[in-house]
C-alpha positions as CSV (number, residue, x, y, z in Angstrom):
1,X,26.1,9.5,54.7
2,X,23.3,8.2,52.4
3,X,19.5,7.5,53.5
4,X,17.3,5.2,51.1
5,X,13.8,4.6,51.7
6,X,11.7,2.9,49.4
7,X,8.0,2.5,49.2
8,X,5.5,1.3,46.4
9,X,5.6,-2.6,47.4
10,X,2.4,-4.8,47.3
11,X,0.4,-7.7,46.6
12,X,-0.6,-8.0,43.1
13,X,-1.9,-10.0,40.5
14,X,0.0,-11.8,37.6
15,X,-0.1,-9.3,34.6
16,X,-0.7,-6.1,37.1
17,X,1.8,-2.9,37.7
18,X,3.4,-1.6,40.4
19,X,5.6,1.8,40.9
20,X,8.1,1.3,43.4
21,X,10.4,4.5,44.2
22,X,13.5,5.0,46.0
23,X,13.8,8.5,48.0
24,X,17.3,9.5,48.9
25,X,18.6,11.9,52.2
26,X,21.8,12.8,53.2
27,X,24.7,13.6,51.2
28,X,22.7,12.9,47.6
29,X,25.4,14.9,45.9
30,X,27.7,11.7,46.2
31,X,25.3,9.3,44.3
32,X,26.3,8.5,40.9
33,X,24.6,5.1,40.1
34,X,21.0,4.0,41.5
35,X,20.3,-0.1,41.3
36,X,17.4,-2.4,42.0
37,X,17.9,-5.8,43.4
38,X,15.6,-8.4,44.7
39,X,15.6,-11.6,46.9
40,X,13.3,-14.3,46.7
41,X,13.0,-17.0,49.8
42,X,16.3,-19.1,49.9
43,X,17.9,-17.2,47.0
44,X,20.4,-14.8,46.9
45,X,20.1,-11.2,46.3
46,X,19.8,-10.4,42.3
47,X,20.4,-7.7,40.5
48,X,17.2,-5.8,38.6
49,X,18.1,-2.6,36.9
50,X,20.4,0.3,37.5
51,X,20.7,4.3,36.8
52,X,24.1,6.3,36.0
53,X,23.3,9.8,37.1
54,X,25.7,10.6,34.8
55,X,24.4,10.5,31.0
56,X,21.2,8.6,32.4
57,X,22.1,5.5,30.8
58,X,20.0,2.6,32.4
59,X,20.6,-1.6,32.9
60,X,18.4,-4.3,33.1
61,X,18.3,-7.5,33.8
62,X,17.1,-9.9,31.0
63,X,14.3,-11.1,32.8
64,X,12.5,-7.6,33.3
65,X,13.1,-6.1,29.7
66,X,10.3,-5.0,28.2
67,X,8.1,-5.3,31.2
68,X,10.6,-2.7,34.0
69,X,11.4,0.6,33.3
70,X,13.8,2.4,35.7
71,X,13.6,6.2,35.8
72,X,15.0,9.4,38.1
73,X,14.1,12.7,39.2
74,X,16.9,14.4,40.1
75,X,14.4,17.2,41.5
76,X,13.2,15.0,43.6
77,X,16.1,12.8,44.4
78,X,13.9,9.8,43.8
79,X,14.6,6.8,41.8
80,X,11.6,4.9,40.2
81,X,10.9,1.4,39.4
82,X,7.9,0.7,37.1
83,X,7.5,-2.5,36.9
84,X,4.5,-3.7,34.5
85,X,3.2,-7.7,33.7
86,X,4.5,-8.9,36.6
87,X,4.7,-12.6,37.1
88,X,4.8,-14.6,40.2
89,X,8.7,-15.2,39.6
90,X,9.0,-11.4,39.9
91,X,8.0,-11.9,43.8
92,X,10.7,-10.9,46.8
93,X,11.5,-7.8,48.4
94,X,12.9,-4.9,46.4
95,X,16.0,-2.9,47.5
96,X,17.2,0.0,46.7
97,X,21.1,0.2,46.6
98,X,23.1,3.8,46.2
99,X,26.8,4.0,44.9
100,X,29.4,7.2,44.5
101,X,31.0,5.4,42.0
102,X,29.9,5.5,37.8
103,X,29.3,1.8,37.4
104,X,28.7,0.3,34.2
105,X,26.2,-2.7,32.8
106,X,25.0,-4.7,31.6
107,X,24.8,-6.4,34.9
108,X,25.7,-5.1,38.6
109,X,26.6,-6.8,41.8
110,X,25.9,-6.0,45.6
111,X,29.2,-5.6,46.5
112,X,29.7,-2.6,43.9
113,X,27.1,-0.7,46.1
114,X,27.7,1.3,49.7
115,X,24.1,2.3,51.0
116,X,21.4,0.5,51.0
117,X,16.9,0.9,51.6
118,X,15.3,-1.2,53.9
119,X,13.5,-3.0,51.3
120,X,9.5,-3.3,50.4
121,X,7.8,-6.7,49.6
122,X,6.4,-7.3,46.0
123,X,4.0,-10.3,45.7
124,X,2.8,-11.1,42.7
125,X,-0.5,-14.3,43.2
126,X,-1.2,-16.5,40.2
């Protein structure tokens, strides 16, 4: 089995920064793609960005290019998510999802992922 935790939420201003990060327990060795989802109130869960741990390649939803930058460190089996000039439509909670499976972009669905972080609230005030 897989653990996710992920820490880093918060309540920030429009045009502020946060660092969220995803730490991983368990059988790491099985986790081949990383992903970022959110959920707003009443919407459904949304797919952010995503890390193969294979070849590093990285996918992003349109919205967050340019302002979301996901990262890992394999050392550390964390998975980052900097997310900078955030805007109130950037506001939910933030999960972490885990996968032993090489998925590929540009976009990712919940159902492709198997373990899954207890999520951490972003706010972002206007």
């Amino acid at each position: 089995q897989v653990q996710l935790v992920e820490s880093g939420g918060g309540l920030v201003q429009a045009g502020g920064s946060l660092r969220l990060s995803c730490a991983a327990s368990g059988r790491t060795f099985r986790i081949y793609t990383t992903g970022w989802f959110r959920q707003a109130p009443g919407k459904e869960r949304e797919f952010v960005a995503a890390h193969r741990h294979t070849g590093g390649s990285t996918y992003k939803t349109d919205s967050v290019k340019g302002r979301f930058t996901i990262s890992r460190d394999a050392a550390k089996n964390t998975v980052y998510l900097q997310m900078n000039a955030l805007q109130p439509e950037d506001t939910g909670v933030y999960y972490c999802a885990a996968t032993d499976r090489l998925l590929w972009g540009p976009t990712m669905s919940p159902g492709q992922f198997d373990y899954w972080g207890q999520g951490t609230q972003v706010t972002v005030s206007s």
